[in-house]
MARSETI-218714 format. One line per field, with one value per atom (N, C-alpha, C): x, y, z negated. Coordinates in pm, 1 decimal. Example, Ala and Ser with C-alpha at 12.3 -4.5 7.8 and 13.67 -1.06 7.14 Angstrom:
BEGIN
c1: 1319.0, 1230.0, 1320.0, 1285.0, 1367.0, 1290.0
c2: -569.0, -450.0, -330.0, -225.0, -106.0, 3.0
c3: -780.0, -780.0, -780.0, -708.0, -714.0, -787.0
This chain:
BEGIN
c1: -4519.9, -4487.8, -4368.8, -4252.4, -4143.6, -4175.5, -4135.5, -4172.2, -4076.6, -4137.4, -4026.9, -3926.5, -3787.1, -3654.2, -3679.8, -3743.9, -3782.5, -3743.7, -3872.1, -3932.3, -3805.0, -3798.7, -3684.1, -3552.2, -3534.2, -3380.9, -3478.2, -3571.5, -3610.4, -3583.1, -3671.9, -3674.7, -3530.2, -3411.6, -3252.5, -3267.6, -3273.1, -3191.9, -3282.8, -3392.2, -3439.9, -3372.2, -3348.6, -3298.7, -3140.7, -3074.2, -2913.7, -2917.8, -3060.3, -3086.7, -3093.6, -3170.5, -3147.1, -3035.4, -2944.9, -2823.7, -2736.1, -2719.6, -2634.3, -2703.7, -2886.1, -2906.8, -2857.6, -2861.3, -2837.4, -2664.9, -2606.0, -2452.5, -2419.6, -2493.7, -2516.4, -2511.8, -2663.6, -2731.7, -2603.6, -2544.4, -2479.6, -2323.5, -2307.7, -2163.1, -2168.5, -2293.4, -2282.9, -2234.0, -2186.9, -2173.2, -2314.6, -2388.5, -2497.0, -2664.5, -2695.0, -2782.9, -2978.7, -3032.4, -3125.8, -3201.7, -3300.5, -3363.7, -3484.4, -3608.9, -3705.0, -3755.8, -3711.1, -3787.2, -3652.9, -3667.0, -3465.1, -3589.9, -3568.7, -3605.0, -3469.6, -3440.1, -3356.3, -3369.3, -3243.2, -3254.3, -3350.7, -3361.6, -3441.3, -3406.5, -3237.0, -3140.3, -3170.2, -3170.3, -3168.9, -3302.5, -3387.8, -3529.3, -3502.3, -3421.2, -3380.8, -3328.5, -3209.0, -3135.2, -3232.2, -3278.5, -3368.7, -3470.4, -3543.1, -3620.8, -3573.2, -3458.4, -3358.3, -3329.7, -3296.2, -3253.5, -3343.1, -3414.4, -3585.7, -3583.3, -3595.4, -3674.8, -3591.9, -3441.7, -3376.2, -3383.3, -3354.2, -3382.7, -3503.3, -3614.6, -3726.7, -3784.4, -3696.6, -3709.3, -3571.4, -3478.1, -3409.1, -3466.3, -3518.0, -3525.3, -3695.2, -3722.0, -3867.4, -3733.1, -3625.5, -3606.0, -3490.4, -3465.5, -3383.8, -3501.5, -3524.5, -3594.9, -3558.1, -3451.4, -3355.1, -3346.5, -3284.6, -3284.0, -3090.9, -3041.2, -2877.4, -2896.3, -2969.7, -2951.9, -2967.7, -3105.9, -3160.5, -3060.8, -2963.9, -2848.2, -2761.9, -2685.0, -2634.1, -2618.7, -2750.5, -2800.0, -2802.5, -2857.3, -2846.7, -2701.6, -2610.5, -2474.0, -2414.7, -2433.7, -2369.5, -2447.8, -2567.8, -2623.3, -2558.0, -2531.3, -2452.3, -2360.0, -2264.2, -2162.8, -2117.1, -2211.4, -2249.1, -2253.5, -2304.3, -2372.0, -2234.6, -2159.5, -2054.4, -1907.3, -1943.4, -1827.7, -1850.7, -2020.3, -2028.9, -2011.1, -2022.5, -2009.2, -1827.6, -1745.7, -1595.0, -1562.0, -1677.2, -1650.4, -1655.7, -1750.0, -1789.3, -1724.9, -1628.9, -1508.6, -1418.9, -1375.0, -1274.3, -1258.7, -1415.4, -1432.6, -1401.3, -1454.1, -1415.6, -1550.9, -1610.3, -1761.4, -1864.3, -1854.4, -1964.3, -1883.5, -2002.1, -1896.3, -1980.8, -1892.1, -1874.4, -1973.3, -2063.6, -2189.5, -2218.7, -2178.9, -2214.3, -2393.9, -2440.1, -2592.2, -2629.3, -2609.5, -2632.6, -2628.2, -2523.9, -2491.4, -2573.8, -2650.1, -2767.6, -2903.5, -2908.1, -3012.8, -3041.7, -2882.8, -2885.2, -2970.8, -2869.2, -2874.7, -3025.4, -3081.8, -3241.4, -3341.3, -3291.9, -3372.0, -3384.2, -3228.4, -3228.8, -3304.1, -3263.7, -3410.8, -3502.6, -3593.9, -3721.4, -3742.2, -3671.0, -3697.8, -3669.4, -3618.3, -3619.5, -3738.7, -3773.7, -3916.9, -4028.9, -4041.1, -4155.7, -4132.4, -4038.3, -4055.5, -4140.4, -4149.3, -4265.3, -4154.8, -4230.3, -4369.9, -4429.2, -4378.1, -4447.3, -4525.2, -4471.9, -4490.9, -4594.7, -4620.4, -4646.5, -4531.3, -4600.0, -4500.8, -4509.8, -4447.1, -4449.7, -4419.4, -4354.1, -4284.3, -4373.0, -4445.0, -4605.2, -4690.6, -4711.2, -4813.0, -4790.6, -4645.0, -4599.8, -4635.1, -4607.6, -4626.2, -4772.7, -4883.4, -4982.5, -5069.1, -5026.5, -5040.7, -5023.8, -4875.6, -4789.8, -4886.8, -4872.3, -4954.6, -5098.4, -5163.5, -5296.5, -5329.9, -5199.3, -5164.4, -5158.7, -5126.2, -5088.4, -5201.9
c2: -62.7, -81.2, 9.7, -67.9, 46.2, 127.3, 202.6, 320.9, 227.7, 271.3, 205.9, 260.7, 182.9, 249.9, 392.2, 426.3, 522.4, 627.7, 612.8, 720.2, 760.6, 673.6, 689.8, 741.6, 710.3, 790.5, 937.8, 982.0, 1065.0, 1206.1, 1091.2, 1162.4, 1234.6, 1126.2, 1142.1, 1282.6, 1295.4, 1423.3, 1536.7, 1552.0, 1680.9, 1685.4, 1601.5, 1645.7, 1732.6, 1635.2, 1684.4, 1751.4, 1804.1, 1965.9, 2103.0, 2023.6, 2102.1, 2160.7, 2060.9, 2066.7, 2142.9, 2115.5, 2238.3, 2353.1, 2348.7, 2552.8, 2596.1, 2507.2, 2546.1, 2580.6, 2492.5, 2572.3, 2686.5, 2658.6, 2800.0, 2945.9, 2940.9, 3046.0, 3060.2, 2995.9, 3020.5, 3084.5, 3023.4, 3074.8, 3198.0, 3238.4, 3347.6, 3531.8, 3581.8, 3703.1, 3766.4, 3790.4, 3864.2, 3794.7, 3680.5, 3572.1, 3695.0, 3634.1, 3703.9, 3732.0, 3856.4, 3907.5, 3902.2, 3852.7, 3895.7, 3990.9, 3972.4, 4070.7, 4136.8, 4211.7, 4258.9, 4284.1, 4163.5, 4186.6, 4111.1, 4169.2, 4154.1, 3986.6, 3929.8, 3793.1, 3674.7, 3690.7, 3618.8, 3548.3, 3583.2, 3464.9, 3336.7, 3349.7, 3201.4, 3124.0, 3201.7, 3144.7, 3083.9, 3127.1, 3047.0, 2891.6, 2933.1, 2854.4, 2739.8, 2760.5, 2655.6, 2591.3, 2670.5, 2629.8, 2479.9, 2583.1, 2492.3, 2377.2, 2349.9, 2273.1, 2128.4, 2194.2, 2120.8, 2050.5, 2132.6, 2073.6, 1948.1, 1973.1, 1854.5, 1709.0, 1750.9, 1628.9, 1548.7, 1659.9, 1587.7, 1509.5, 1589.0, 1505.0, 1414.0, 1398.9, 1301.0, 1148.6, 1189.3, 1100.8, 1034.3, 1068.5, 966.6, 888.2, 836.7, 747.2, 693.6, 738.4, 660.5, 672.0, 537.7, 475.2, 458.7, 393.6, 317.3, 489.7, 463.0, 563.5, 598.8, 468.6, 447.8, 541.0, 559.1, 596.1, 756.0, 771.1, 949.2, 1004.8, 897.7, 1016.0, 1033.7, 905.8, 955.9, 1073.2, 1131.4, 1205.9, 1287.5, 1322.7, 1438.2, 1492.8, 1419.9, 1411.1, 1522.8, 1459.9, 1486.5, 1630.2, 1670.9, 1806.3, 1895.1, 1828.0, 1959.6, 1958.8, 1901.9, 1883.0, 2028.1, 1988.4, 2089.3, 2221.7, 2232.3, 2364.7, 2435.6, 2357.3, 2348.8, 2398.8, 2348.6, 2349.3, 2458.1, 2504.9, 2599.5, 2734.6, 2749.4, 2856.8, 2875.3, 2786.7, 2789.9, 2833.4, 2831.9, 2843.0, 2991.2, 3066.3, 3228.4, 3282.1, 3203.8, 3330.1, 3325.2, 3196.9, 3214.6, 3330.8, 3306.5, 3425.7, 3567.9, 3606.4, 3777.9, 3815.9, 3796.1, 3871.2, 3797.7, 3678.9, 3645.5, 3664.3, 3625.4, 3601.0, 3484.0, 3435.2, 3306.6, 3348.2, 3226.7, 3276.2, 3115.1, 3130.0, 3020.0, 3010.7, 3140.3, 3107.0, 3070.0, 3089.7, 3011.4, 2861.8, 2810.0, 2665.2, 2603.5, 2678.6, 2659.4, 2604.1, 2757.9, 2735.9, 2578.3, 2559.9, 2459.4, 2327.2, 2295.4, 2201.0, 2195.5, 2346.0, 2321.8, 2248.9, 2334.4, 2285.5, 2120.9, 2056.0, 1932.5, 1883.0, 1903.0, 1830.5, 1819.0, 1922.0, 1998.7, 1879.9, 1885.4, 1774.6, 1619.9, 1579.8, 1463.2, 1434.4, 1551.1, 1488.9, 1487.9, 1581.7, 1593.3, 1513.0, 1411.3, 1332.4, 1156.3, 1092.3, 1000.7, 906.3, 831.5, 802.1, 894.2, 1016.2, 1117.9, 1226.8, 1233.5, 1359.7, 1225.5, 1299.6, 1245.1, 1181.3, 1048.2, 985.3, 1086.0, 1150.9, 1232.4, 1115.3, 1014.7, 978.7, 861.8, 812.5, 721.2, 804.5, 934.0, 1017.7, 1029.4, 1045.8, 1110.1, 945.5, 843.1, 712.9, 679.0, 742.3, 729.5, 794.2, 925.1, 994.2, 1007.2, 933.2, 938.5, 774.6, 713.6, 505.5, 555.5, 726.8, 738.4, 766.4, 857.2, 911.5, 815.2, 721.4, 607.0, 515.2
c3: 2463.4, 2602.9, 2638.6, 2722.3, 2739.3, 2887.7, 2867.0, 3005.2, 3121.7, 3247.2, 3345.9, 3337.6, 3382.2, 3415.7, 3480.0, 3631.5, 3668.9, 3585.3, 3524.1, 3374.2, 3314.0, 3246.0, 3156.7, 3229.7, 3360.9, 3400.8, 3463.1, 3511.9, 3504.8, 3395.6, 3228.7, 3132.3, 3086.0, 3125.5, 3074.6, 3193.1, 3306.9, 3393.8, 3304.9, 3324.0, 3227.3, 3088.4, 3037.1, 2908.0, 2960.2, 3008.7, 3027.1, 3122.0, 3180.3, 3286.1, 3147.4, 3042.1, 2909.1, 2846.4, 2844.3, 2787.9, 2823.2, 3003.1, 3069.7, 3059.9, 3062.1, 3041.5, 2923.3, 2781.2, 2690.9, 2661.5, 2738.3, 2718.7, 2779.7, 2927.2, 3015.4, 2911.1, 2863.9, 2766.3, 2639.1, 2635.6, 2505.7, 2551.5, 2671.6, 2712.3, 2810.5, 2840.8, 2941.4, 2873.3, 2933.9, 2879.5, 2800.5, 2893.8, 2858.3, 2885.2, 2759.6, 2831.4, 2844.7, 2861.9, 2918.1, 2845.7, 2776.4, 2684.8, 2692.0, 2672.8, 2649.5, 2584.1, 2466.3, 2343.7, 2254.0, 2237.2, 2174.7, 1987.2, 1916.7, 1781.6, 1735.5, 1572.5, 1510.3, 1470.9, 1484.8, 1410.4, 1515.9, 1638.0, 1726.1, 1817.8, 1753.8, 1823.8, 1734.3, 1604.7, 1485.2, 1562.9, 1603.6, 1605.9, 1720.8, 1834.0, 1970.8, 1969.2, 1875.0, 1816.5, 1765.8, 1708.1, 1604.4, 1700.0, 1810.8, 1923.4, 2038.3, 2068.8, 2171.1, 2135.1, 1987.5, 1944.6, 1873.6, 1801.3, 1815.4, 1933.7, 2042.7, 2194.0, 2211.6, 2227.7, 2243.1, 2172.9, 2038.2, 1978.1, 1986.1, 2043.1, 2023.7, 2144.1, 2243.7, 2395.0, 2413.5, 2346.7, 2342.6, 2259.3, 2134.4, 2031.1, 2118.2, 2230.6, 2280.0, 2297.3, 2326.3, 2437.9, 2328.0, 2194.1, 2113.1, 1999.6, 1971.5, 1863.6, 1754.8, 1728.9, 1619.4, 1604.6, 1396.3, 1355.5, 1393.3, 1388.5, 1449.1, 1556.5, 1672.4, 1777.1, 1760.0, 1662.5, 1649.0, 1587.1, 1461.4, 1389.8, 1486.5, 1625.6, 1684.6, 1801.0, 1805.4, 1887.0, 1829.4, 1713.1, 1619.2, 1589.0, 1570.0, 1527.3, 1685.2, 1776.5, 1923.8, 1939.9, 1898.9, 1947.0, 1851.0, 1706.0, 1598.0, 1671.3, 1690.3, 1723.1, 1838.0, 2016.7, 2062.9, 2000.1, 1926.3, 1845.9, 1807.9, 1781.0, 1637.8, 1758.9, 1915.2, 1969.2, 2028.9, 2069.3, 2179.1, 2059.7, 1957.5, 1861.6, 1906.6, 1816.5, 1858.6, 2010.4, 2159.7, 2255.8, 2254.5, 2213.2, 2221.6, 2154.7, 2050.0, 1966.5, 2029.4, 2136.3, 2206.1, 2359.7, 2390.5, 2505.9, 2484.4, 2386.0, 2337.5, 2338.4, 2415.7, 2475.7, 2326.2, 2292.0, 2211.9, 2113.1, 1974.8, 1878.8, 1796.4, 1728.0, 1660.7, 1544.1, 1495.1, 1403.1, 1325.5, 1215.2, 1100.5, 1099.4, 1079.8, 1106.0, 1207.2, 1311.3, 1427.5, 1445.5, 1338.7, 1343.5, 1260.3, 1138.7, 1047.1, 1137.3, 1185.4, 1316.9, 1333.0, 1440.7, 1517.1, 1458.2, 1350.5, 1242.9, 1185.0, 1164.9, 1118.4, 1235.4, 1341.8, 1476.9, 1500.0, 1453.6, 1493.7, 1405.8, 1285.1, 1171.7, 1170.3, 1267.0, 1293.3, 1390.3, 1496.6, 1603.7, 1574.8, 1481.5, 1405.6, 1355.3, 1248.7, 1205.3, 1271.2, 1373.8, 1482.5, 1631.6, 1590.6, 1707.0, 1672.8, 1758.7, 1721.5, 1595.5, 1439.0, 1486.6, 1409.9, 1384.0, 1291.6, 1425.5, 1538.2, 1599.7, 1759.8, 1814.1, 1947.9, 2043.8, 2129.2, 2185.4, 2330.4, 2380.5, 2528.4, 2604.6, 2577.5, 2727.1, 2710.3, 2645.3, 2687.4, 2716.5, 2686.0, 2777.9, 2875.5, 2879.9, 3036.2, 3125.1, 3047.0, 3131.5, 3151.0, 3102.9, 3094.8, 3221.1, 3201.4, 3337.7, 3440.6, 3445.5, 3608.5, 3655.7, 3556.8, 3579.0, 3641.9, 3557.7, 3587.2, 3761.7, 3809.4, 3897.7, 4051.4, 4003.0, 4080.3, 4128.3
């Protein structure tokens, strides 16, 4: 069953509400700390990046559609790194782009039909709601 239009342009603004925090967080001088442990930027990296693909790829099925989505978030990764060597304040990080790249894989394989469908739950609940 496809989710309503609704849903689905819903699901699109949270994601690309994602996208801008995540360039936000990556381009800001000094992004915000929770926990100051060594190496817990890769794990961000790999988090952020997961999340996306995996809340993008509910709403692209075709595997055409998940590489192109996957392709467009390295990509991101790949431009916002080149963006922080150009600022002065960050600096430019090949592991970081590993990160990225692991994260997206991570969220490739853990999105449906291996992982849970969210956006039929989410249609399940909001239909329950109603």
């Amino acid at each position: 069953m496809t989710p309503p239009a609704a849903l689905r342009a819903a699901w699109r603004i949270v994601g690309w509400f994602g996208v801008a925090l995540l360039i936000w967080l990556s381009l800001t001088p000094s992004p915000p700390q929770i926990v100051d442990v060594a190496h817990l930027d890769k794990i961000e990296h790999l988090l952020a990046y997961a999340l996306l693909m995996v809340w993008f790829a509910q709403l692209r099925a075709s595997i055409r559609q998940r590489a192109i989505t996957a392709a467009a978030l390295l990509a991101l990764g790949i431009a916002l790194e080149f963006a922080q060597a150009s600022g002065g304040v960050r600096e430019f990080s090949v592991a970081d782009m590993v990160a990225d790249l692991a994260g997206i894989s991570l969220g490739w394989f853990a999105a449906p039909p291996r992982g849970p469908d969210l956006l039929a739950v989410t249609q399940k609940l909001v239909g329950s709601q109603a």
